[in-house]
N, C-alpha and C positions, 0 to 999 in steps of 0.2 A: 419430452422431458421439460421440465420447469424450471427455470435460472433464479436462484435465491436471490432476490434484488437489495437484502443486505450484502451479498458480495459482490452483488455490480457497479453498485455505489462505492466502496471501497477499495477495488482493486480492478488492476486496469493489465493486463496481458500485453507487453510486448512484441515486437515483431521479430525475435527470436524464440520465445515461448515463457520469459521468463516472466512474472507476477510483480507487478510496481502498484508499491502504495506511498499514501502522505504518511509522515512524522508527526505523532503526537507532540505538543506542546507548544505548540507556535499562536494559541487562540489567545488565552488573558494573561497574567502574571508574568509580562516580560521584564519588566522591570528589574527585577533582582537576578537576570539570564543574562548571561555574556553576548556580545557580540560574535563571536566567534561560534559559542553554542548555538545562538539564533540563523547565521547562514546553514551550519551544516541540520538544521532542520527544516531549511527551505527545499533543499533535496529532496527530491522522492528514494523509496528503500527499495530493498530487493527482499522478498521471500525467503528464506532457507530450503531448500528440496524437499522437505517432510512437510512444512508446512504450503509450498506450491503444489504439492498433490493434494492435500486438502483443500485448496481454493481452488485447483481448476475440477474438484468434482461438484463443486457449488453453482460453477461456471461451465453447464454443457457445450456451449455455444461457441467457446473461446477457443484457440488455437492453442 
């Protein structure tokens, strides 16, 4: 099987199982963005469970 490498580029499996990706919005127009908005988009996200079953069938390879 073949690993879609648009989803290995963008999501990264934890060593629990769970699916971690970057936060949009942190590249140009910060300016008018809070301090406050800008840390908690330093964070990486977590998946919801519908959409982690659709990433890890994109992602054979991944635990």
């Amino acid at each position: 099987m073949k690993t879609r490498k648009s989803a290995s580029k963008r999501y990264k499996v934890t060593g629990s199982g769970k699916v971690a990706y970057k936060k949009m919005g942190l590249r140009h127009i910060l300016t008018k963005k809070s301090s406050k908005r800008k840390m908690h988009l330093r964070h990486s996200g977590i998946l919801s469970e519908v959409e982690q079953k659709r990433a890890k069938s994109m992602l054979p390879y991944a635990n």
